[in-house]
MARKOL-50997 format. One line per 2 residues: number of its first residue (from 0); their letters; for each residue x, y, z of C-alpha. Coordinates in steps of 0.25 Angstrom, whole numbers. Each point is the difference from the previous one (the first is absolute). Example, Ala and Ser with C-alpha at 12.3 -4.5 7.8 and 13.67 -1.06 7.14 Angstrom:
residues 2
0	AS	49:-18:31 ~ 6:14:-2;
end
This chain:
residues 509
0	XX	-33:-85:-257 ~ -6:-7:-12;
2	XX	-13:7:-6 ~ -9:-11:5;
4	XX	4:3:14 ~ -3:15:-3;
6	XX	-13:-4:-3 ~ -3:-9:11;
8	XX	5:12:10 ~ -7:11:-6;
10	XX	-13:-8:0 ~ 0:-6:14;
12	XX	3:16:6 ~ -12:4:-10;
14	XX	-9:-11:8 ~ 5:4:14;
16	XX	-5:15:-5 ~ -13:-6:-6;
18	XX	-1:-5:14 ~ 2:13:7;
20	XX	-9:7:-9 ~ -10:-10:3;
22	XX	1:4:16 ~ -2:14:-4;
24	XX	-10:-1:-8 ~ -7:-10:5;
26	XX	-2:7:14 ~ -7:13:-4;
28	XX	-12:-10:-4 ~ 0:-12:9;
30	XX	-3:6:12 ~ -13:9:-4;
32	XX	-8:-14:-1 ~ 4:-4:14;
34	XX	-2:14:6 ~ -15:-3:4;
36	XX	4:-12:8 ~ 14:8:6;
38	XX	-9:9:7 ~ -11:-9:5;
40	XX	14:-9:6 ~ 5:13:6;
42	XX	-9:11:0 ~ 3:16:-1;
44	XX	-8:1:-12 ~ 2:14:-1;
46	XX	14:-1:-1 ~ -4:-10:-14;
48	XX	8:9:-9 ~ 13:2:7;
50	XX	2:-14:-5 ~ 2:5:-13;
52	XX	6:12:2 ~ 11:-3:9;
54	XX	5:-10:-10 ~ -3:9:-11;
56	XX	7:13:6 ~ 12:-7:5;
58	XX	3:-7:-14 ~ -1:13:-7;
60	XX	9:8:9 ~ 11:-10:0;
62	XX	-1:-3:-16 ~ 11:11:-5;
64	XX	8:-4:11 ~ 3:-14:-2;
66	XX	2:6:-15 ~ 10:9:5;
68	XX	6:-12:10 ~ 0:-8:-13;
70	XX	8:8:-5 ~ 8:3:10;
72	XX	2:-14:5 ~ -2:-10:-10;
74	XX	-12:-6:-5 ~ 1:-13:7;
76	XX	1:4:15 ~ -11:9:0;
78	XX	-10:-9:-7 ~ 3:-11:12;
80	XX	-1:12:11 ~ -12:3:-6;
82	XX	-5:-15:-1 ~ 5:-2:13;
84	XX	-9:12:5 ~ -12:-3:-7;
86	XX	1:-16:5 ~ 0:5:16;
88	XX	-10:10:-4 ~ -10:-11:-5;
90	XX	3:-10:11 ~ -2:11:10;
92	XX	-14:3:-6 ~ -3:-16:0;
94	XX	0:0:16 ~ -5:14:2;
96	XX	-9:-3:11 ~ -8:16:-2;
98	XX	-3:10:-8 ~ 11:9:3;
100	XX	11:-11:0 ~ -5:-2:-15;
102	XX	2:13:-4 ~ 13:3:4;
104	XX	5:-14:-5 ~ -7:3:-15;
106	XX	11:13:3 ~ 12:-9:0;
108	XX	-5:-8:-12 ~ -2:11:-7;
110	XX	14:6:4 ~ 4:-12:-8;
112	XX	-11:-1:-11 ~ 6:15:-4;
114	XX	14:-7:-4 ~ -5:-12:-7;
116	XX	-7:5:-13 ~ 10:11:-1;
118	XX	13:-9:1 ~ -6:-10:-9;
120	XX	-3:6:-10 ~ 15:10:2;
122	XX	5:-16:-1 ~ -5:-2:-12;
124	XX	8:13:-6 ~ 13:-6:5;
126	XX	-2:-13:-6 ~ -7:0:-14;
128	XX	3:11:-11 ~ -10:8:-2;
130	XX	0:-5:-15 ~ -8:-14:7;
132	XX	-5:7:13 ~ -13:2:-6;
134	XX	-6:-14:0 ~ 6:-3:15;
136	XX	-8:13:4 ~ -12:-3:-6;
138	XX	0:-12:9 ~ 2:9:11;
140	XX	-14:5:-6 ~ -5:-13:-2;
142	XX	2:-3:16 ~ -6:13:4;
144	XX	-14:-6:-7 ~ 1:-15:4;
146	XX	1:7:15 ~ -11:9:-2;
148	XX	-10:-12:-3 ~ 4:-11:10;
150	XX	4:9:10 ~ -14:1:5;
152	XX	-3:-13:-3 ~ 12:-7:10;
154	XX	-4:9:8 ~ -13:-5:2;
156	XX	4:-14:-1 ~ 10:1:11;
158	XX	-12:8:7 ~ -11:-11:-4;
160	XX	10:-11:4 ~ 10:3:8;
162	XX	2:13:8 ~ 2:14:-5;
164	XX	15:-1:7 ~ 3:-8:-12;
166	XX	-1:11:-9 ~ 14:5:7;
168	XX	6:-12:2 ~ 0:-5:-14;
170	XX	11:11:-4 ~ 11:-6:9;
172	XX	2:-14:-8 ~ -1:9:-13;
174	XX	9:10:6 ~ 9:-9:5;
176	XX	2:-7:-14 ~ 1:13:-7;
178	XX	12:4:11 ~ 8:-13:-1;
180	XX	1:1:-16 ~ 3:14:1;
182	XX	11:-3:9 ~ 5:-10:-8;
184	XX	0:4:-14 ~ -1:16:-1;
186	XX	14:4:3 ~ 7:15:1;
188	XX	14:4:1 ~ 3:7:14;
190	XX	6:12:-2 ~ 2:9:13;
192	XX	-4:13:-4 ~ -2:12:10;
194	XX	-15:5:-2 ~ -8:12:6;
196	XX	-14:-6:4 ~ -10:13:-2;
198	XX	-7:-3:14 ~ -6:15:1;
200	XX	-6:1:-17 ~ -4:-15:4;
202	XX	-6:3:14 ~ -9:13:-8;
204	XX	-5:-10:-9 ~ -3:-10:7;
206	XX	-9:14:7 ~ -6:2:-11;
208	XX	-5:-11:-6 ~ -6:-4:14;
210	XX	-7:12:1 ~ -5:-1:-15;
212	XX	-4:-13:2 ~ -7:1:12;
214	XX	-7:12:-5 ~ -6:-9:-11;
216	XX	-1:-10:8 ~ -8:6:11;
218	XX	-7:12:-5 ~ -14:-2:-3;
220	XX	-2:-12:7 ~ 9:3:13;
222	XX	0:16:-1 ~ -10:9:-8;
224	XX	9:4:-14 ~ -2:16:6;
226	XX	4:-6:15 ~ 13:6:8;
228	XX	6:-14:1 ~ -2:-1:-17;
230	XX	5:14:-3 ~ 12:-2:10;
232	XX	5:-13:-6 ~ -1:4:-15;
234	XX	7:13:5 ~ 10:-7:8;
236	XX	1:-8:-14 ~ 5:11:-8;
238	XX	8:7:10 ~ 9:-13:3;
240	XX	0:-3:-17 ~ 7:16:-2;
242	XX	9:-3:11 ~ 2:-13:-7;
244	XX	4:6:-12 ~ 9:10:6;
246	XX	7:-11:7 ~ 3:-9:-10;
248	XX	8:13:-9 ~ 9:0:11;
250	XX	1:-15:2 ~ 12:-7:-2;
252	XX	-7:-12:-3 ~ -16:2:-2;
254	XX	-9:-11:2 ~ -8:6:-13;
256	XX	11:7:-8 ~ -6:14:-7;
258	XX	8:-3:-11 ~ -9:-11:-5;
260	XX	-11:9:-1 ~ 7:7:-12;
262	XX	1:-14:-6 ~ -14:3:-8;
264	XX	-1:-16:-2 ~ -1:0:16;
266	XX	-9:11:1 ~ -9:-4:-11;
268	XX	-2:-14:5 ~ -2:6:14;
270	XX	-10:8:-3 ~ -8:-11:-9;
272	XX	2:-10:10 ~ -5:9:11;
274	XX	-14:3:-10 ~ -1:-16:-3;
276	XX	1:-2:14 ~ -10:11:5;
278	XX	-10:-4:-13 ~ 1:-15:3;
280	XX	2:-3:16 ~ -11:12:3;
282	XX	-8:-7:-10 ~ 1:-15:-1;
284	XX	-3:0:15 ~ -16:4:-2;
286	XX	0:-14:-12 ~ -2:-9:13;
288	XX	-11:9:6 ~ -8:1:-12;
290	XX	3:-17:-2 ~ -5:-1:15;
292	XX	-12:11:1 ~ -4:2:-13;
294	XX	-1:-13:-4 ~ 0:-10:12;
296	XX	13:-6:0 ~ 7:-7:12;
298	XX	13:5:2 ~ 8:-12:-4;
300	XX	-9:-1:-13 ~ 4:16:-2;
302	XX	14:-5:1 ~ -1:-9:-11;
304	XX	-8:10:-8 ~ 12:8:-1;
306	XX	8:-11:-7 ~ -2:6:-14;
308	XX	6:13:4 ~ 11:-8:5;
310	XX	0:-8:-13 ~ 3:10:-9;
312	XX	10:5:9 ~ 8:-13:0;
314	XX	-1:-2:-15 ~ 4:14:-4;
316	XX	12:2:9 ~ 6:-13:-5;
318	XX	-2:4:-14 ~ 5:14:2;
320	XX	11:-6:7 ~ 4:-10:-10;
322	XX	-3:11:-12 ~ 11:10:8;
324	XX	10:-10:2 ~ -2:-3:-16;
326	XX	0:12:-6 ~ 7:10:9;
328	XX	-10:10:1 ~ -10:4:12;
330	XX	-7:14:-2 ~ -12:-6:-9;
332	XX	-5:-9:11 ~ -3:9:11;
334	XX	-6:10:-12 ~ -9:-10:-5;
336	XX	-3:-6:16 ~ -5:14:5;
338	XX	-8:1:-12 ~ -7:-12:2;
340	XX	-1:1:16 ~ -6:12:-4;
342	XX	-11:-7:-8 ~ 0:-10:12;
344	XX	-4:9:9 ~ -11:7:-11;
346	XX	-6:-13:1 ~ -2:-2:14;
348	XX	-6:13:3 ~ -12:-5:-9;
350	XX	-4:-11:11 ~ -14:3:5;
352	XX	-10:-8:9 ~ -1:-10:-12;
354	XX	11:-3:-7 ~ 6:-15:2;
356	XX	11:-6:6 ~ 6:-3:-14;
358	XX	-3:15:-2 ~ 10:3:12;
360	XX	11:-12:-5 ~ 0:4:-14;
362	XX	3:15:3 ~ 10:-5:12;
364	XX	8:-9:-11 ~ 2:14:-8;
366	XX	4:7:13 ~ 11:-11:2;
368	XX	5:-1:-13 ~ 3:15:-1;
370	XX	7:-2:15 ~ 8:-10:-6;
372	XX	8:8:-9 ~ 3:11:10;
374	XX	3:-3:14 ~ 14:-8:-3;
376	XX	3:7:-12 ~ 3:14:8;
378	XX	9:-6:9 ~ 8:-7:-11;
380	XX	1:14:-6 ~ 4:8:12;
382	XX	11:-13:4 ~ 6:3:-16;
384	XX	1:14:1 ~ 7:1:15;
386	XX	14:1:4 ~ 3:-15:6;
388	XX	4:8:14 ~ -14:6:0;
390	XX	-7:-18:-3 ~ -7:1:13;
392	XX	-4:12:5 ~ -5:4:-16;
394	XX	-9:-13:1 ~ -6:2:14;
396	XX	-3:14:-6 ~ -7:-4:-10;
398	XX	-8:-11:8 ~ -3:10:13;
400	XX	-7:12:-12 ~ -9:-13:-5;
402	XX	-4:-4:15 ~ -3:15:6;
404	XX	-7:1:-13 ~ -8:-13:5;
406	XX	-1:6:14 ~ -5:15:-5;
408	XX	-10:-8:-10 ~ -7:-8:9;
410	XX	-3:14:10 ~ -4:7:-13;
412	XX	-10:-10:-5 ~ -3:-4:12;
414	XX	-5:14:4 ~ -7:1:-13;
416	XX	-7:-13:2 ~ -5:3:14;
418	XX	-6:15:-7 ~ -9:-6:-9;
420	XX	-4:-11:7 ~ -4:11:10;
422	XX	-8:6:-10 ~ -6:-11:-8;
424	XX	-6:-4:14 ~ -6:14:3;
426	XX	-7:3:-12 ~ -5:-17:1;
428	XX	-4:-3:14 ~ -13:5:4;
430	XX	2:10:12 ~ 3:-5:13;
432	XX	6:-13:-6 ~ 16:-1:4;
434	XX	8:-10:-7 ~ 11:-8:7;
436	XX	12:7:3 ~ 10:-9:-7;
438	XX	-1:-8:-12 ~ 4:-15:4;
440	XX	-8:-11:-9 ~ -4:-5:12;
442	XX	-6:11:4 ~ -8:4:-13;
444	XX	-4:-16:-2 ~ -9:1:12;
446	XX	-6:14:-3 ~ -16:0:-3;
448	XX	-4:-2:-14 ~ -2:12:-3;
450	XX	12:7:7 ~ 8:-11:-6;
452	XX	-3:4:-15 ~ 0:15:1;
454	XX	15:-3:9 ~ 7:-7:-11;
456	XX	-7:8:-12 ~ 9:10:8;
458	XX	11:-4:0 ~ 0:-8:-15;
460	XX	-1:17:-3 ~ 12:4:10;
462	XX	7:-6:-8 ~ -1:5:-12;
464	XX	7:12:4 ~ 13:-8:4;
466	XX	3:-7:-11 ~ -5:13:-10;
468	XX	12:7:8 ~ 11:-9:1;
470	XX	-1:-2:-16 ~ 2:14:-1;
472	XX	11:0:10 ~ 6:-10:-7;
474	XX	2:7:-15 ~ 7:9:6;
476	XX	10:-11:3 ~ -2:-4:-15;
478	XX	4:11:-3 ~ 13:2:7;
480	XX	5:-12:-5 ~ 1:6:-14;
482	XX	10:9:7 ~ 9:-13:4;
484	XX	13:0:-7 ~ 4:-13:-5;
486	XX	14:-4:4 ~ 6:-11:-7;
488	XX	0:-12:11 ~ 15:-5:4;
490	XX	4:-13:-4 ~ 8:-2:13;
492	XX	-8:1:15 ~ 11:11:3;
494	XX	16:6:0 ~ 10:-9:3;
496	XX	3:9:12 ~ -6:-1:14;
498	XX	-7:-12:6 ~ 1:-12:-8;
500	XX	-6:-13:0 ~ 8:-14:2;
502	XX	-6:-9:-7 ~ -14:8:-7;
504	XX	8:7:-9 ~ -8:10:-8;
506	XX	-4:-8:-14 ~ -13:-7:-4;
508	X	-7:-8:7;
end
């Protein structure tokens, strides 16, 4: 195969991931604009959230599975199984005719969601050399913050003009290209090879993780934080986690080998990406409520106010791409993007009651820029400092710490959130005045002057507390970066031995 044909193969799989990303990412934000309008449709408006969590908890259980299955398998069957998975799942949710039917299909989605940004981005580690894998993984980056902004916004078009059942069924004609070029072009030698599948260490995981994430899920809103039903399932947690552990020293095959743990690469980018991700998803998720409340923004207008974060995102994981693939050397970016994420958060814990919108976009743009250089970066280091055998399952470990971060972030600021609003509101509101129970726009828009003011001055302070906290939080991760050892990125994707590609041989792109 001439070089020319190399380069046209590798860059058509490259797009059929670009796609598959897309679905991923696209569909954790596309849906919270249509959820209003889901409801009134169906009803079971207290069953609201499920919507989210079952397609959360069943695409962080099966993340370190399809990992392990990559490498078990190959690379390209499981990411069509999981694209086949999460196209049924989506069609499902397009004709669910209630509540209920909608939740368990947003499960099978996310039964395949789980395998789709995992298998990509393991993909990319059997197809580019680390050497050049930088700049392709900071267009992973780049897509993760295009989706963010016009998630919201397609789905409120398909809302506004079509019906919320179109934000499902526009993954299957994007689904179905990404399938037929990955099919086509992204070959593996098949070798029969006998392997032990780790059903028990998979089937404790899977426990653990659904008890972990319901526990942050649930507890405070659902259940009390001090409730039975919180205590059980963070218990049942750690219990199934030890047994876990133990399960997988006497595995024959693991699902999350132990060894990569005394790979301090591995480690180090663990644990940063779990802080990054408790620090930023626990976080970024209040920059909406302080758009709408505090300021008066519609949703869609919030949406698009959050561009400048997505901004510097875009640019600085190109850049940092490009500079990796040039230079060889990664460990200065995600040194220098905590530090300024740090700064990022600083700043938005000074909005009050009167700072401006530009205020907000400007401290947003530094939060993204610091982002940037990090998110990417840490995969690409865990990926060059793994055995090939150990791809999959080392980039879906490095993935699930950052999105139970997320999770565990999002309870922690939460319940700090709700705790001061709680008392801000005390010491304002004269006695026998009760504020609303929730904190919807809506409802704040159509409180009485008075009330109204005293309401968003309130929650312009909340908020102070959680961005002063995940800056914090997050120089701790600048500091552990300093602890990561820079290994000198491989000129080729990987040994000569094991599964090979026909046709996307492993040299530049």
């Amino acid at each position: 195969m001439s070089s020319v044909e190399h380069r046209q193969r590798v860059r058509l799989i490259f797009g059929a991931l670009i796609l598959v990303i897309l679905l991923a990412s696209l569909d954790q934000t596309i849906v919270s604009t249509a959820l209003p309008t889901i409801v009134g449709d169906l009803g079971g408006l207290q069953h609201l959230s499920w919507v989210v969590t079952a397609y959360l908890l069943a695409s962080t259980i099966t993340g370190p599975l399809y990992g392990k299955f990559g490498d078990l398998y190959g690379r390209k069957v499981t990411l069509q199984v999981a694209i086949v998975i999460f196209l049924v799942g989506s069609a499902l949710c397009g004709i669910a005719q209630n509540m209920p039917e909608l939740i368990a299909f947003r499960a099978v989605q996310g039964l395949g969601a789980g395998g789709l940004l995992t298998t990509s981005i393991a993909v990319v580690g059997d197809i580019i050399p680390p050497r050049e894998r930088g700049r392709y993984q900071g267009l992973f980056g780049a897509v993760f913050g295009v989706s963010t902004v016009i998630g919201p916004l397609l789905g409120g078009f398909f809302v506004d003009h079509l019906s919320w059942r179109w934000i499902f069924y526009v993954n299957l004609p994007i689904g179905a290209a990404a399938f037929a070029v990955i099919g086509t072009v992204f070959h593996t030698r098949t070798e029969r090879i006998e392997h032990a599948v780790d059903y028990l260490g998979a089937a404790l995981l899977a426990g653990s993780l659904t008890s972990i994430v319901l526990f942050t899920s649930l507890g405070g809103t659902t259940f009390a934080w001090g409730a039975p039903e919180s205590i059980a399932l963070i218990v049942l947690g750690f219990v199934l986690l030890v047994l876990f552990l133990l399960a997988e020293r006497r595995a024959a095959e693991p699902i999350l080998p132990l060894e990569l743990f005394r790979n301090r690469i591995f480690s180090v980018c663990s644990a940063v990406g779990f802080i990054i991700g408790l620090a930023l998803f626990g976080s970024v998720t209040y920059l909406p409520l302080f758009l709408q409340i505090v300021k008066g923004r519609s949703p869609t207008a919030s949406g698009l106010q959050l561009t400048p974060m997505m901004g510097g995102l875009l640019v600085t994981s190109i850049v940092s791409g490009r500079l990796i693939s040039k230079f060889g050397r990664y460990k200065p970016f995600p040194v220098v993007g905590t530090a300024v994420m740090a700064v990022g958060m600083g700043l938005l814990a000074q909005l009050t009651l009167h700072s401006s919108v530009l205020d907000a976009a400007l401290y947003m743009l530094v939060l993204g820029l610091g982002l940037g250089m990090v998110m990417q970066v840490l995969v690409l280091a865990v990926q060059n400092a793994v055995d090939y055998r150990n791809m999959g399952v080392a980039t879906a470990g490095s993935l699930l710490f950052r999105q139970i971060g997320g999770s565990v972030g999002i309870a922690i600021f939460g319940a700090i959130f709700a705790n001061r609003l709680q008392t801000h509101l005390a010491s304002a509101l004269p006695p026998g005045v009760h504020p609303p129970s929730n904190v919807s726009p809506q409802v704040v828009r159509h409180l009485p002057p008075a009330l109204h003011d005293t309401y968003v001055r309130a929650v312009a302070d909340s908020l102070h507390p959680v961005f002063v906290t995940a800056a914090v939080i997050t120089i701790f991760a600048f500091l552990l970066t300093w602890l990561l050892r820079e290994v000198p990125l491989r000129d080729t994707a990987r040994p000569v031995s094991g599964e090979d590609l026909a046709g996307a041989a492993a040299e530049p792109a």
